[in-house]
Structures are given as structure tokens and as C-alpha cells.
N, C-alpha and C positions, 0 to 999 in steps of 0.2 A: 156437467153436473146441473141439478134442476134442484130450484131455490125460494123457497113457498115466504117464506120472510128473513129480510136482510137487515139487520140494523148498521147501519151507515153513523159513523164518526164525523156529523158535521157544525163546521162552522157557520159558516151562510158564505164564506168567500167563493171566488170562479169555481174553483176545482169542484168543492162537494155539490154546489149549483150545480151543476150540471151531470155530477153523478147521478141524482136521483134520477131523472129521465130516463139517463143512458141506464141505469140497472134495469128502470121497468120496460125497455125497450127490448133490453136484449135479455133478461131474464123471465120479463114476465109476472114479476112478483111484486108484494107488498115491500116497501121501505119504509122503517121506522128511522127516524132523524134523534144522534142523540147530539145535543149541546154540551157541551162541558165549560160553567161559571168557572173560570180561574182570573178574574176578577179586568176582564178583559171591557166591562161597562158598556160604551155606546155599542162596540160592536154586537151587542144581545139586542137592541129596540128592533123589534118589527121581524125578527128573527122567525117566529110562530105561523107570519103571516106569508114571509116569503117562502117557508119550507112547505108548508100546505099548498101555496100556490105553485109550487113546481113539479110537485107531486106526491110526498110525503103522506102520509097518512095519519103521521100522529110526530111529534116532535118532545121531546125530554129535553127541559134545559134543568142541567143538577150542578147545585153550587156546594165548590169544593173549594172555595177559595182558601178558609183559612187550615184546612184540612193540607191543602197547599203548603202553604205559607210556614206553617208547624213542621210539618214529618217531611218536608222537601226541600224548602229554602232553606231553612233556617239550618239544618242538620250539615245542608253542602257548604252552604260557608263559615259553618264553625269549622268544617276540614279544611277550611282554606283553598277548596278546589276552584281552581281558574283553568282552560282548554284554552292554551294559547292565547291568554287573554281576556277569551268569551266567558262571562261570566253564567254562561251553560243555563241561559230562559227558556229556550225553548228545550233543550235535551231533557232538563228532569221535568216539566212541564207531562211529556208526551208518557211516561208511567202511569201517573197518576189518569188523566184522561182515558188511556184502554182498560184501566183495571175498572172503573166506574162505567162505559160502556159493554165491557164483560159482564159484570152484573146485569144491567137492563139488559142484555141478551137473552140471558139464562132467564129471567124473568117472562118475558116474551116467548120462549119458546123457539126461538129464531135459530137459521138454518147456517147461518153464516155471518161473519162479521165486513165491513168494507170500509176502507179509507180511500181520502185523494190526496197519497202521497205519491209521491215522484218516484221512477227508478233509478233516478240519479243522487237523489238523499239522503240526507239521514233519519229523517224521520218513518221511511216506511221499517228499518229495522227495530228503533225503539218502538214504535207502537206493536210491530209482531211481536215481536220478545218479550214485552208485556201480555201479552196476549196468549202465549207458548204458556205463561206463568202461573196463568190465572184458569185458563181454557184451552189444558193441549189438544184437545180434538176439534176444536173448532176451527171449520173453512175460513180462508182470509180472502178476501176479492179485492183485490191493488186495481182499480181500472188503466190506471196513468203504465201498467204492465202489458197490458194486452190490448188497449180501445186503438181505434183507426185515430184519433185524435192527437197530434204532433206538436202542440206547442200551445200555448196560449191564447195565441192568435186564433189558432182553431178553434179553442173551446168557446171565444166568445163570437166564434160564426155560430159556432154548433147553438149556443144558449140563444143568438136572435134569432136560430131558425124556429127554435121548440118556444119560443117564447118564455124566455125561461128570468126575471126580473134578475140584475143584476147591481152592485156598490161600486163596482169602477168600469174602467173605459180604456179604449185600447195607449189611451194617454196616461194615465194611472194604474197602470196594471202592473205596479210591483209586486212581490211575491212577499207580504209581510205575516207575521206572527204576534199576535199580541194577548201580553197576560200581564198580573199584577206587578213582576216580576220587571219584564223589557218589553222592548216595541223591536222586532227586525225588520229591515229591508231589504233585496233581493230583486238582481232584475235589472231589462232596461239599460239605462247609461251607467250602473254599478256595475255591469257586466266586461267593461272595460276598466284596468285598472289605471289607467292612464285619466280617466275623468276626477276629476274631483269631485264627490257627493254634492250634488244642489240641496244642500243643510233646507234652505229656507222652505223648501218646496217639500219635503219629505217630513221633517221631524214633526213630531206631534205631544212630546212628552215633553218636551222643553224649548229652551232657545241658544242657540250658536253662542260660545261663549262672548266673541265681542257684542252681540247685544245683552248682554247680564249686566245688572247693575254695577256701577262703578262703588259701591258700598258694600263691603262683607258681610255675611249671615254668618253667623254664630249657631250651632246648637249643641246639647249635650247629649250624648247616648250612652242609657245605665246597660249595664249585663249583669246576669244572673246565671253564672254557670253556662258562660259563652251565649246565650240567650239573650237579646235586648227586651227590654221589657218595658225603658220609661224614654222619655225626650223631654227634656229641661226638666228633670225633676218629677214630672208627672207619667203617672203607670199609663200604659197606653197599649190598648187592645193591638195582637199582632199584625192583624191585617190593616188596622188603623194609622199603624205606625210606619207600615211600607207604604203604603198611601202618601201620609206625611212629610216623610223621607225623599218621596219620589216629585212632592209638590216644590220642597228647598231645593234639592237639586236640579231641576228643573229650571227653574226660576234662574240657576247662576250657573245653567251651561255646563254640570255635571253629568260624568257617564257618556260620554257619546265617543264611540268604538269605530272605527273602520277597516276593517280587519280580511287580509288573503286570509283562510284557513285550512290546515288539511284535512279533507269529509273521509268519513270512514270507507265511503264507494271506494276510493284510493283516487280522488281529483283534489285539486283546488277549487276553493270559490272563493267570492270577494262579498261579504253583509256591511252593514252599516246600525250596530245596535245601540240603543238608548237604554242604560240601564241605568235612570239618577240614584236612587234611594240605595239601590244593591251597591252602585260604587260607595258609596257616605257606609254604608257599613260593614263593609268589607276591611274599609281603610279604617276605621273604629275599632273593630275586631283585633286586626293586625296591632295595631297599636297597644292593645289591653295586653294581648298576648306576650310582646315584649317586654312587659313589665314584670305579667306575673308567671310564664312559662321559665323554666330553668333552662339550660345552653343545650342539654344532649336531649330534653325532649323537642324543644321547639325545632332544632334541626333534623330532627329522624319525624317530627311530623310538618315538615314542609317533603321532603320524600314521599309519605304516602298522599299530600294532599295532588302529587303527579297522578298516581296511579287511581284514585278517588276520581277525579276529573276525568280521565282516559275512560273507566267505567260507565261515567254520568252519560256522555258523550256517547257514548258508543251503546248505550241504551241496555248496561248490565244493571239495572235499579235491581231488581228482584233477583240478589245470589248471593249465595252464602260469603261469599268475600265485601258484597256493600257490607251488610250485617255485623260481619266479622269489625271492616274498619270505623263503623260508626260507633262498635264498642269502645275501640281503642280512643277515637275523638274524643267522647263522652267522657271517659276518664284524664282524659289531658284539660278540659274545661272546667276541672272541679275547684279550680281556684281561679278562673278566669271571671272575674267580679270585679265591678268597679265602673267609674266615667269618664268618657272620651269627651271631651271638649274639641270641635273641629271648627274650624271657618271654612268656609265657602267664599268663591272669588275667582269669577270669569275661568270656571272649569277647572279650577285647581280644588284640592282637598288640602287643606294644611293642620296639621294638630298644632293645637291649640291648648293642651295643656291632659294629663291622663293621670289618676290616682285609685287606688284598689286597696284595700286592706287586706290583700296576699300579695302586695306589690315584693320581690327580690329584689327589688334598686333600694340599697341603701345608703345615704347621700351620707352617714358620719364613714364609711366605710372607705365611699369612691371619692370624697374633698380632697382636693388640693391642700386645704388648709391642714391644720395639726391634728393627728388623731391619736388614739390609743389602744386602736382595735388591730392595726394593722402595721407590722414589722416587714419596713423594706428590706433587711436582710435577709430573708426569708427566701426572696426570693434570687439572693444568689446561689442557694444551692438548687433552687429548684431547674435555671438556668442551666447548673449545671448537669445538672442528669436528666433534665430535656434535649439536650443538644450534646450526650455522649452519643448516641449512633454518628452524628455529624461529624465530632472530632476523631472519633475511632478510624474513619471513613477515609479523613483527610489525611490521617499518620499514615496510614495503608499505601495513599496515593503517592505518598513522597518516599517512603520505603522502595516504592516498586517503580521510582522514577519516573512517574509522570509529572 
């Protein structure tokens, strides 16, 4: 195939460094660099400068942080969806990012799309499948699928040969992801699970919970229909607030993961994610929900938040079944209002006290003490025609001598 302009998905790390070269190398053609702001900060400075100096032609950095933050965060953990744990940064991260380089594509006039994802990932599915979504006839060029290039090690002979400026070093050359959301790492001494994470050396979002202060942090987090909206009492813009979130937890050694997982390729790998602010509200969320969800929805929507995650994960953002169960979320949220009071404390989350005016706990109801609402004999009969399959069962048994 012959490819007159490519717009390339890049960050400025190894991989897409060295895509551009290798496209105009072996293609021939123009590369437009596009950035995607998902509030990933230092990693943006100087971005313009190294992308043009590698070969670029033109660079797009578009900020979609809180476009993010809204229609993507916020929606997956009101479903409560967790992948084994991961609280899925980078999974729904990677939708969003191809549906906004789709755009600048078609904008451009460009002949083909390209990333530098891996063909051991998961990231090269969810960025095509976004891509299928938005742009089914559109070429997709995976270098890391067909280049002479083997490893890491390679790509950064390949960049000192072309001269190509690069952010780490064959010493720091983890494989990391980062957005508003988490920090992953990947790579290196992670790659055995027998190592213990050098915490000190990697983290960047926060600190090892033994260095957190010996003093708890307290904050409150309001919800609006599963939505967080304030922190201690004050409204507080969404992406302001994961910021926030991510500064407390941070500070006391919250969210830090280490985690084997199973990759949709069908391998294992071993990451290491920082997710402070996503753990503090996750664990906020949960807490509301107990209050103000009833028994048969809260339990029939921890089930689909399985299969919400499996989705996230596996990069079905854009199908009629996300759709389908974001309706169903939506509607379980509609009394989920109210404030989480948590403390913070050397990596732990602890509720700290929760109230809603849709709260179902009612304390004249569930006392100990005397009430007038509720007849314990009531529940003998109910005992007993719960537990007739039981007794029927056990007559049977002794009839038929066992």
C-alpha cells in the first residue's frame, strides 16, 4: 500500500519516537502527530518541539481531559466496574483518544491511521475497535506488527541511530501510561514477579504508604446522582476534583496496585498502577450505594459491573451493550445522593461516616433498643416458609432411610 499522509497517535514516548522516522522511511510520506490532552501534564512540555524535530510535520495536541473525565470516568465507576482489580486507566482512556484522532484524520484528508501499540497488548485492540467505530474503512499501520524492530532495546539503537531525542534511557525504560485518571508501569524488573516493585524509584503520583504521614486526612465527597460534584462541602469542577483527589491520596499512599492480569491476547502480565483519587472514590461510591441501593438492585448491579469491566477492558466502548448498560447504571444512581466522609492513613481508606436523604438504613427500624415498627414474631412464620423446601427435604430423607 502507498500512503501520501498518515496521522500517527502519538505521545512523545519510545515507541511513537521512533514511529515517525520509521513511517517516513519506509512509506515515504507526510506524518501528522496527533496528541491527546487526557490531563497527563508534564508529559505535554516540549512535545511540539520534539515531534517536529523527528519528523512530524505538524503536531495536534487536543485536550479532552474533562470530556474524559465526564462521559468516561465518571460513568465506569458509577457501574462499579473494576478488571481484576484495575481500575481500567488506561482501557477507557484508549476510546476516547482514537475517536478524536479519527476526527483530525478525516480532517486532513489522511490515507491511514497509525499507532505504537504492541502485538502483545491490549491496547492495539481497543484503539482499532475504536477506530472500526468511528472510521470503518480506514487503513490502520501497527508498526510494532511488522517493523524489523524487536524490543525496546532496539528501538532505542534505532532512535540514536536517526537521531531521534528521546525521555528515558535504557535504565528507565519502563513501559508507562499516564492520564488524569493513573500512572502504569510495565517493564524491566516488573517483568519478574518474584521482584518486589522498587516503589521508591518508579512512583510518581504519590509515596509508599510507610512514608505517609503518621496523621489522617479526612475529606468529604458529595454525589449528585452517583456523580461527585463537591469535596468538603464545596462544588468543585470535575477534572478539579480528580486532581484533588489524586493530590490527598497521593500524599497518604492511596491506590497503589500490583497486579498479574489476564491481557485479552490470552497472556499474563504483571503492571504496577497508581490510581490515588480513582481508589478514594470508588471506595466513596461504594459506600453511598450501600446506603441508598435496595438488596436485589445492588446485587444484580455488582453482576453487570463484571461484565461492564470485561467490556471496558477488552475495548467494546462503542456497542450497543456499553449503551444498553450505562442506561441501566443511570437509572440505579437516581437516588444515589449524599456524603462520604473517609479518612485517609498510610494507604488505607476508612469510612468515616456516610448520609443521604434516599438513605434505606433506618436506625428506628434496625435498634436493638425497643421499637414499634417491627414484630419479631413475624418472623416466625416467615422462617417457616423459608425453610419448608428444607424440612420437606429432610422428611423425604428419613422416610427413604438415609
Amino acid at each position: 500500500m502507498e500512503y501520501k499522509k498518515i496521522v500517527l497517535a502519538y505521545s512523545g514516548g519510545l515507541d511513537t519516537s521512533v514511529i515517525i522516522p520509521w513511517l517516513k522511511e519506509n512509506y515515504g510520506c507526510e506524518v501528522i502527530a496527533v496528541a491527546a490532552d487526557v490531563g497527563q501534564d508534564s508529559e505535554l512540555s516540549d512535545l511540539e518541539e520534539r515531534a517536529l524535530k523527528t519528523g512530524a510535520s505538524k503536531l495536534y495536541i487536543e485536550n479532552i481531559t474533562k470530556e474524559f473525565v465526564e462521559d468516561y470516568i465518571f460513568p465506569t465507576m458509577k457501574a462499579g466496574a473494576k478488571y481484576e482489580g484495575y481500575l481500567l486507566g488506561t482501557a477507557f482512556a484508549r476510546p476516547i483518544i482514537a475517536k478524536r484522532i479519527v476526527e483530525i484524520a478525516k480532517k486532513e484528508g489522511a490515507d491511514a491511521i497509525a499507532h505504537g501499540c504492541t502485538g502483545k497488548g491490549n491496547d492495539q485492540v481497543r484503539f482499532e475497535l475504536a477506530i472500526k467505530a468511528w472510521a470503518p474503512h480506514m487503513p490502520v499501520i501497527a508498526p510494532w506488527r511488522i517493523w524489523e524492530l524487536k524490543s525496546r532495546e532496539d528501538e532505542i539503537a534505532y532512535a540514536e541511530k536517526h537521531n531521534v531525542p528521546l525521555s528515558v534511557s535504557r535504565e528507565t525504560n519502563y513501559s508507562k501510561d499516564k492520564n488524569i485518571w493513573h500512572l502504569s508501569h510495565e517493564g524491566l524488573d516488573l517483568e519478574n514477579p518474584m521482584n518486589e516493585p522498587l516503589f521508591d524509584k518508579i512512583l510518581e503520583l504519590g509515596v509508599t504508604p510507610e512514608k505517609a504521614p503518621d496523621k489522617p486526612t479526612y475529606v468529604t465527597i458529595s454525589f449528585d446522582k452517583g456523580k461527585p460534584i463537591a469535596l468538603d462541602g464545596e462544588k468543585t469542577d470535575s477534572v478539579e476534583l480528580v486532581r484533588r483527589l489524586n493530590e490527598l491520596g497521593g500524599e497518604n499512599g492511596i491506590g497503589i496496585l500490583d497486579l498479574v492480569e489476564n491481557r485479552l491476547v490470552g497472556m499474563k502480565c504483571r503492571g504496577v498502577y497508581e490510581t490515588p483519587g480513582g481508589a478514594i472514590l470508588y471506595f466513596a461510591h461504594e459506600k453511598l450505594e450501600e446506603l441508598c441501593l435496595d438488596k436485589e438492585t445492588s446485587h444484580y448491579k455488582k453482576i453487570i459491573s463484571y461484565k461492564y469491566a470485561e467490556l471496558v477492558y477488552n475495548g467494546q466502548w462503542y456497542t450497543p451493550l456499553i449503551t444498553a448498560l450505562n442506561a441501566f447504571v443511570d437509572s440505579t444512581q437516581q437516588s444515589v445522593t449524599g456524603d462520604v466522609r473517609v479518612k485517609l492513613y498510610k494507604g488505607n481508606i476508612i469510612s468515616a461516616g456516610v448520609t443521604s436523604p434516599y438513605s434505606l438504613y433506618s436506625e428506628h427500624i434496625a435498634t436493638f433498643g425497643e421499637d414499634e415498627e417491627y414484630n419479631q414474631m413475624d418472623s416466625q412464620g416467615f422462617i417457616t416458609l423459608y425453610g419448608l423446601p428444607i424440612k420437606v427435604r429432610a422428611i423425604m430423607k428419613e422416610n427413604a432411610g438415609e
